[in-house]
Every structure is written in structure tokens, then in C-alpha cells.
ChimeraX commands (.cxc) that place a marker at each C-alpha (Angstrom):
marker #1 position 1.07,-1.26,29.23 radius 0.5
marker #1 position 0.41,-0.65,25.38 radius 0.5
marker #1 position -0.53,-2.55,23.36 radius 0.5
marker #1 position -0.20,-1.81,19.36 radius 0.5
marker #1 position -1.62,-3.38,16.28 radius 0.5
marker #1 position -1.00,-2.44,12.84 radius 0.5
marker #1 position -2.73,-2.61,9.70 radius 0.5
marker #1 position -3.22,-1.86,5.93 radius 0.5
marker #1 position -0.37,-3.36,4.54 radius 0.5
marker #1 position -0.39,-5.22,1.49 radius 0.5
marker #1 position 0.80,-5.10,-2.65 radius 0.5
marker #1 position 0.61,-2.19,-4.49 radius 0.5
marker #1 position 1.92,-0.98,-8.14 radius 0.5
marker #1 position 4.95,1.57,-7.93 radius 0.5
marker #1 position 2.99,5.32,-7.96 radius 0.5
marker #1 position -0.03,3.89,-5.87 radius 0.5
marker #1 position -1.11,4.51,-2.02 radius 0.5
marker #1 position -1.23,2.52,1.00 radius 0.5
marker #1 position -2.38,4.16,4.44 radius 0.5
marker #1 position -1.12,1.97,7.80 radius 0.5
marker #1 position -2.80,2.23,11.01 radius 0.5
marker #1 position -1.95,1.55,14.19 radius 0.5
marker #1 position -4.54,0.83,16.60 radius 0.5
marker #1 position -3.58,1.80,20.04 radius 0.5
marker #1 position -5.00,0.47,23.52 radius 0.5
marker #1 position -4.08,0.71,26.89 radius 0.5
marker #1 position -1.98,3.60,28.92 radius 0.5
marker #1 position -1.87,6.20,25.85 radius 0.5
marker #1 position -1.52,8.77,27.64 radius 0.5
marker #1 position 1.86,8.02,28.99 radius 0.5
marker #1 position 3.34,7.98,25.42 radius 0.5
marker #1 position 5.41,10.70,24.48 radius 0.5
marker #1 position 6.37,10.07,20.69 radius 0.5
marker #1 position 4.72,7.94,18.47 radius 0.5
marker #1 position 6.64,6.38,15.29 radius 0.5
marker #1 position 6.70,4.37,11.97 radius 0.5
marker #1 position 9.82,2.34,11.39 radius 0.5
marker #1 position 10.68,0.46,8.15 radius 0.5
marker #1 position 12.68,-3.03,8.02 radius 0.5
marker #1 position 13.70,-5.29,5.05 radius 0.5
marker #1 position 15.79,-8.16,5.39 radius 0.5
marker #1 position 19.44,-8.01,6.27 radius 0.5
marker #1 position 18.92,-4.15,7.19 radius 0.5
marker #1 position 18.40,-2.27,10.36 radius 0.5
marker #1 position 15.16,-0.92,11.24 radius 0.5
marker #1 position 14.93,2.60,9.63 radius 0.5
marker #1 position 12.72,5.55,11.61 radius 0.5
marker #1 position 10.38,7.00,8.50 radius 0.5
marker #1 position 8.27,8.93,10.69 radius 0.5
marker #1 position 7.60,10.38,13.87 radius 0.5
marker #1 position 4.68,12.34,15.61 radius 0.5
marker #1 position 5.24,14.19,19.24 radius 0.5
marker #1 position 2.68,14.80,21.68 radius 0.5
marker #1 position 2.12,17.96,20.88 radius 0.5
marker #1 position 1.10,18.32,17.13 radius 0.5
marker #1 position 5.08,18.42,15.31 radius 0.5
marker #1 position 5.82,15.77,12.96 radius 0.5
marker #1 position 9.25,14.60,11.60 radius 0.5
marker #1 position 9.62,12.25,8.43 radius 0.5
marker #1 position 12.49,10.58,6.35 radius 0.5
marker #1 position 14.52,12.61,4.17 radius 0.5
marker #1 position 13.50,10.06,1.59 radius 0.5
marker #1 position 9.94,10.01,1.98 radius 0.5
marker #1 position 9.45,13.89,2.31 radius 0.5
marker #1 position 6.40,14.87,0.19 radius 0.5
marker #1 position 5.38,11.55,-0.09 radius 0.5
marker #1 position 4.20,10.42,3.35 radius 0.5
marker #1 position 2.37,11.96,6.10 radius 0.5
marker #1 position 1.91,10.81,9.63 radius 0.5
marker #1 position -1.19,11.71,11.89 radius 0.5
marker #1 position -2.74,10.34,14.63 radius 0.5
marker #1 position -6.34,10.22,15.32 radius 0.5
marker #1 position -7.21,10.75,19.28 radius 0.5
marker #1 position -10.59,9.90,19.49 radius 0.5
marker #1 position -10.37,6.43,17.82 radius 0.5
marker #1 position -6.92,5.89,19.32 radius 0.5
marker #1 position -5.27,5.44,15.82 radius 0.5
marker #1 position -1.69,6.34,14.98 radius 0.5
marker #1 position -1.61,6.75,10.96 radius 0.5
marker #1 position 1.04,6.75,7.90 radius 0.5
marker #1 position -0.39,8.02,4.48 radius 0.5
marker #1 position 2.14,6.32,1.91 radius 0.5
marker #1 position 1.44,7.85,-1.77 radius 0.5
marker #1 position 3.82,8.18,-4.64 radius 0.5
marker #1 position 4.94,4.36,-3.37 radius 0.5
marker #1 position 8.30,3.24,-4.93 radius 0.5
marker #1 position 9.99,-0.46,-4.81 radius 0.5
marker #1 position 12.52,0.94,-2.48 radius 0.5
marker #1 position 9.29,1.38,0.30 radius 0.5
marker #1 position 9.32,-2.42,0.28 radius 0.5
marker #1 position 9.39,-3.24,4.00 radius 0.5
marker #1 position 7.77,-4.66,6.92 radius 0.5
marker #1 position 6.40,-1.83,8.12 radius 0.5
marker #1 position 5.94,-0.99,12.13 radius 0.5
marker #1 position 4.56,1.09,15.10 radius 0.5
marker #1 position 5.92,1.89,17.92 radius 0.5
marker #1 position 5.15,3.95,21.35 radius 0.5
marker #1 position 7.54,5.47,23.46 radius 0.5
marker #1 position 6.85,6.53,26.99 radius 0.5
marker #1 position 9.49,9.11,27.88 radius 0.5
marker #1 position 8.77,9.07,31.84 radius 0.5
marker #1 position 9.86,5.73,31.87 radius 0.5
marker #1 position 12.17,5.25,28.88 radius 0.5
marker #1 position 9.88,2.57,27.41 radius 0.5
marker #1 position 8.75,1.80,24.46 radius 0.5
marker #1 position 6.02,-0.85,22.46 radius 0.5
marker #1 position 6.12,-2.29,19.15 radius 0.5
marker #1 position 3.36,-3.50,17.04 radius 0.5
marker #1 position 3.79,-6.97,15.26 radius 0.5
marker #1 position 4.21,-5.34,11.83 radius 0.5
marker #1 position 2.48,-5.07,8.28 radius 0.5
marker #1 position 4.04,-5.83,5.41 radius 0.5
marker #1 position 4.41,-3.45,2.42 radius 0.5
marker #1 position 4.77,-4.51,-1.36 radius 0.5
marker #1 position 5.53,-2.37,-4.25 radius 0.5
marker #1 position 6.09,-3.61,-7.69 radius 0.5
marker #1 position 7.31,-2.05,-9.97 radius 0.5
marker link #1:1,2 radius 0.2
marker link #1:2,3 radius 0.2
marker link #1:3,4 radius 0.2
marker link #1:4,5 radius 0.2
marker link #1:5,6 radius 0.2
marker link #1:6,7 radius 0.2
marker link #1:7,8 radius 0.2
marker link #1:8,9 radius 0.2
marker link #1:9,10 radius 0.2
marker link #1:10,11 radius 0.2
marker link #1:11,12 radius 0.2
marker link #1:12,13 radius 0.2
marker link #1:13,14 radius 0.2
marker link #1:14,15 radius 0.2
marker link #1:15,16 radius 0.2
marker link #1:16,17 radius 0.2
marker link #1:17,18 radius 0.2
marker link #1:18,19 radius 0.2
marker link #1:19,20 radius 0.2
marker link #1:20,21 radius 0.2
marker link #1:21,22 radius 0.2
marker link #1:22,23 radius 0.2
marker link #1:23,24 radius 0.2
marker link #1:24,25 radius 0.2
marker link #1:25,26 radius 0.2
marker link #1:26,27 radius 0.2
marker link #1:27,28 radius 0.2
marker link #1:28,29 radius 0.2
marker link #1:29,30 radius 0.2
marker link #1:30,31 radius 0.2
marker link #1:31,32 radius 0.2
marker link #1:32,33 radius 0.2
marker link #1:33,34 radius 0.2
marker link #1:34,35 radius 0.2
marker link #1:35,36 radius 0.2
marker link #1:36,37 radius 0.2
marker link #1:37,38 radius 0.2
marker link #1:38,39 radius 0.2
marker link #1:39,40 radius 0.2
marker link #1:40,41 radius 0.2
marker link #1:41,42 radius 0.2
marker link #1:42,43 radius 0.2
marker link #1:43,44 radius 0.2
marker link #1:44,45 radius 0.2
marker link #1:45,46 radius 0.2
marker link #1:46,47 radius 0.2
marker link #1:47,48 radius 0.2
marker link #1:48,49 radius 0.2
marker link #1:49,50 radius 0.2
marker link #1:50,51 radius 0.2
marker link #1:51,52 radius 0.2
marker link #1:52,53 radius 0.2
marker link #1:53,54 radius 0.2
marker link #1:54,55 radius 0.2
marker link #1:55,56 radius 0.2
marker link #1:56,57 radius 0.2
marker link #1:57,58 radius 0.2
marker link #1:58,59 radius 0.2
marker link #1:59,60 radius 0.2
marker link #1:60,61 radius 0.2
marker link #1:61,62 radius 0.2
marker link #1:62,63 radius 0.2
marker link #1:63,64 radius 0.2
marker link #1:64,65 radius 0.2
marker link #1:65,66 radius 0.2
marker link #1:66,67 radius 0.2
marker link #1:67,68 radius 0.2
marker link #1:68,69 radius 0.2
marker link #1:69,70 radius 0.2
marker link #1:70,71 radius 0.2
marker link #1:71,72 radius 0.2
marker link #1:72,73 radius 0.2
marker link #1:73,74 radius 0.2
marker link #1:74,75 radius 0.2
marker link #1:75,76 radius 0.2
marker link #1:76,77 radius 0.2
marker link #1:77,78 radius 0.2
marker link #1:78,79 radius 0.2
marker link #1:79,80 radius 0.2
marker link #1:80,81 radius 0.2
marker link #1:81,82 radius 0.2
marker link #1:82,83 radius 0.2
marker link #1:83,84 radius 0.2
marker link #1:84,85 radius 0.2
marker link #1:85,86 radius 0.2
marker link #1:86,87 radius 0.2
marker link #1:87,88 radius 0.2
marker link #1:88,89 radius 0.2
marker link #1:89,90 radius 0.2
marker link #1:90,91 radius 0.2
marker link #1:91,92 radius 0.2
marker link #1:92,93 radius 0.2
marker link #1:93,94 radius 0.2
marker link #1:94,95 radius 0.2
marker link #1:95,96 radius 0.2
marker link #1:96,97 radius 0.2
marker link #1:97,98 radius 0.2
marker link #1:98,99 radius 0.2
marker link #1:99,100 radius 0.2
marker link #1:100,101 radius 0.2
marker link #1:101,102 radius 0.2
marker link #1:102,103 radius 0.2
marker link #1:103,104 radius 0.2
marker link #1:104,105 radius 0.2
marker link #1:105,106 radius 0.2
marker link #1:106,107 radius 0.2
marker link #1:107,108 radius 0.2
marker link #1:108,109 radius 0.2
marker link #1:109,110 radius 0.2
marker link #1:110,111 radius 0.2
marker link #1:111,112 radius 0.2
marker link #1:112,113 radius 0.2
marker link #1:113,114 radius 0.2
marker link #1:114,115 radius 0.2
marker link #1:115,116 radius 0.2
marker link #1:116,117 radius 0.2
view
């Protein structure tokens, strides 16, 4: 079991930062991809970053030189540094865990993200 909690969420002016975190307890080391996903209202969820196991990343088209995705293994903390923040990264925000060996996968409950503009 994982469990996932995310935080840092919140209102911020269009051009401004926000850094989520994802607190991470339980089996980590089963997890074989770790991931940010994006959802607003009436749209699918939408995959805006992912970190392996090993150390590659992967990020959205969209949010390419803007966010960056780490994951700190001592404190058990997934991160996703949002800067250059435009209305269009209005979302609820959240982690998830996927456990290849077992094609499984945990969610956090979400964090929502403002930006004004």
C-alpha cells in the first residue's frame, strides 16, 4: 500500500510560482513511475509530468521550461516546481504512484491551483 498526500496548492498572480509536494508513505519502493496530473472541470485528467525510477524525467509539451519535477528520497517527497504560472495551469492538481510489478497505481486527494490573471 501507498499512501499519497499532496500539498502547496493555492492562488497565485499569472508569472508567479507554486511548488506541490507529495508526501509519500508506505511500500515506495515498489513504485516504478511517479507522476503529476492536472484536472479542471468537464476535462480529462491531463499527465504534466512524470519521473522514472531511475533519474529521467518527462513533462508536458505545454509546460516545458516552465516546470520541473524531482523527487526527494530521503524525506520521501515527490515534487513539481510550477514558475512562469499562466491561467491556463488552473487545475486541481494530483500525485500519483504506479507500481509496475503489479500494474497498480495510488492517487493523492489533490491540491488545488489558482492563477489569476
Amino acid at each position: 500500500q501507498v499512501q499519497l498526500v499532496e500539498s502547496g496548492g493555492g492562488l497565485v498572480q499569472a508569472g508567479g510560482s507554486l511548488r506541490l509536494s507529495c508526501t509519500a508513505s508506505g511500500s515506495l519502493l515498489s513504485i516504478t513511475v511517479w507522476r503529476w496530473f492536472r484536472q479542471v472541470p468537464g476535462k480529462q485528467r491531463e499527465l504534466v509530468a512524470v519521473k522514472y525510477s531511475g533519474a529521467t524525467t518527462d513533462v508536458l509539451d505545454s509546460v516545458k521550461d516552465r516546470f520541473i519535477v524531482s523527487r526527494d528520497r530521503v524525506k520521501n517527497i515527490f515534487y513539481l516546481q510550477m514558475n512562469s504560472l499562466e491561467p491556463a495551469d488552473t487545475a486541481v492538481y494530483y500525485c500519483n504512484a504506479w507500481v509496475g510489478s503489479t500494474d497498480r497505481e495510488y492517487w493523492g486527494q489533490g491540491t488545488q491551483v489558482f492563477v489569476s490573471s
